[in-house]
N, C-alpha and C positions, 0 to 999 in steps of 0.2 A: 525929333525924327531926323536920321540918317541919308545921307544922299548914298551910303552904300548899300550892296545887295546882292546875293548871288547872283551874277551875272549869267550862269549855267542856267538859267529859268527863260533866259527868252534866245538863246542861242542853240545853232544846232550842232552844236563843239558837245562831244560827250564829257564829261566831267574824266579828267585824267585817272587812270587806273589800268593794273592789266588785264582786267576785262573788260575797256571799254569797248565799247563799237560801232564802226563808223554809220553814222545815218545810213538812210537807202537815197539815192539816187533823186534830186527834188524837180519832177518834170513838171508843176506849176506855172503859169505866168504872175509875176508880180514885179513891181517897182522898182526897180532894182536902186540899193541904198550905195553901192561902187561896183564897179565892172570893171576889165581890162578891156583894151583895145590895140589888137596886135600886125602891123602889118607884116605882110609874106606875100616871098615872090612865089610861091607855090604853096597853093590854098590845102590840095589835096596829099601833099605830104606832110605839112602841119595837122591839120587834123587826123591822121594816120598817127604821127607821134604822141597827138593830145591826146587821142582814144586809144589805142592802146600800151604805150607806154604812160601817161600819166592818168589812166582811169577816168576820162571825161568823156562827155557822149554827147550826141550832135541834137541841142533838142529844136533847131531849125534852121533854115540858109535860103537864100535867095542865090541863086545861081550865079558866078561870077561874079557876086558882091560884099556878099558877108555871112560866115558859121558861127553861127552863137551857139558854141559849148557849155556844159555847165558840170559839175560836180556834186555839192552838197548843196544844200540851198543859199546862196551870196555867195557862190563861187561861180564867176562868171567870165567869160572870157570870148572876146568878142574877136574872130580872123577877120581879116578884109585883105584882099590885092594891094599890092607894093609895086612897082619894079625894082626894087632892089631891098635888102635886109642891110645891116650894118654889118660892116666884115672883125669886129670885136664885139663881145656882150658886154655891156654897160657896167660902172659898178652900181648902178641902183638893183634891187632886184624887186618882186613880187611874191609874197607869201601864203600860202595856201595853211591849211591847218587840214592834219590827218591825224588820225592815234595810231600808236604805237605797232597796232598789229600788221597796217599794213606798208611799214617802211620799206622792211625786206622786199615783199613783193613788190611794189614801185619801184626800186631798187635794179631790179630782175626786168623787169620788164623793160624802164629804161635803156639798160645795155645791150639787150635784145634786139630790140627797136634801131636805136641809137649807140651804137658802140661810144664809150668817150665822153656821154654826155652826164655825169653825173660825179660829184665828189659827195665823199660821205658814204655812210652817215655817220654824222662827230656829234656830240653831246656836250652840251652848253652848260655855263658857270647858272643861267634861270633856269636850268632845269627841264629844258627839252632834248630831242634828238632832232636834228636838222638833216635834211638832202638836200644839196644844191644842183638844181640841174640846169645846162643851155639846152634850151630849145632848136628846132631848123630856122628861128625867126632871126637867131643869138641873143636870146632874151634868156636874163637869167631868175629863174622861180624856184622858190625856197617850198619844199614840206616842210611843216613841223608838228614833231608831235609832244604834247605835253607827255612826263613824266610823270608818275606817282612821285610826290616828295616825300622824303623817308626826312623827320621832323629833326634827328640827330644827325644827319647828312651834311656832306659840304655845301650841297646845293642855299641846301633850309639857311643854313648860317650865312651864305652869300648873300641872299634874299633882304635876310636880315640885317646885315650891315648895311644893305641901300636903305632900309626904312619899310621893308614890304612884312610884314606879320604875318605868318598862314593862318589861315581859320583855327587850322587846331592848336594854335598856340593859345586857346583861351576867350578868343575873342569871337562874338557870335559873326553870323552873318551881316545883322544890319548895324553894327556900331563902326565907329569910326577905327582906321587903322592905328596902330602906335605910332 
């Protein structure tokens, strides 16, 4: 027996392809397994950028203290008051996972919202499409959304030179990689 396994089974990441499509909105309470924690000197134009520039909605706040946003389900992001933001965005940044269909729109909405605040979208050697956006916090959060890998693509063969095998190259779900 295999420690591997489609990990698409307990994730709410749709499996890459051009029709996937993104969950619905997960207004649940549960556990949360990682959150962000962002401060801002202005509570109510942060979550004006979060909701409608980056597609997240307010699933509760205590007044003056803290908006806990959320996205898909583990997409979490928690404002709270600063007196001040950092006058540069870091280079670490914070990654979201979206598919494919809604890059454009996030895209649009971002520069709408935010003039400025968005590079991309550029498509990576693993095989996704990235946005990088600064936030009003100057936090820098990455979409991505996976790609359909096309098995004779540069991508496929890049993969493959680190050691990564796609499933259709043979190998089942639960075996070990090459």
């Amino acid at each position: 027996m295999s420690d591997y396994y489609n990990a698409f089974e307990i994730s709410p990441v749709p499996a890459p392809g051009p029709d996937a499509v993104p969950p619905e909105p997960y207004r649940g309470i549960y556990g949360m397994p990682a959150f962000m924690t962002l401060p801002t000197s202005d509570l109510a134009a942060s979550v004006d950028f979060w909701v409608r520039g980056l597609g997240f909605f307010e699933l509760f706040s205590i007044p003056d203290r803290l908006v806990h946003l959320r996205r898909w389900a583990f997409q979490d992001v928690l404002l709270v008051p600063a007196a001040g933001v950092p006058a540069e965005p870091p280079a670490m940044s914070f990654s979201f996972a979206c598919v494919l269909s809604e890059v454009d729109s996030l895209v649009e909405a971002c520069r709408t919202v935010r003039p400025g605040s968005v590079d991309g979208p550029r498509d990576t050697p693993w095989n996704t499409r990235d946005v990088s956006v600064i936030t009003p916090e100057n936090a820098r959060i990455v979409f991505t959304a996976a790609k359909p890998l096309d098995p004779a693509g540069q991508e496929a063969r890049y993969l493959e030179a680190i050691g990564i095998t796609p499933p259709s190259a043979g190998r089942g779900d639960h075996e070990e990689p090459a």
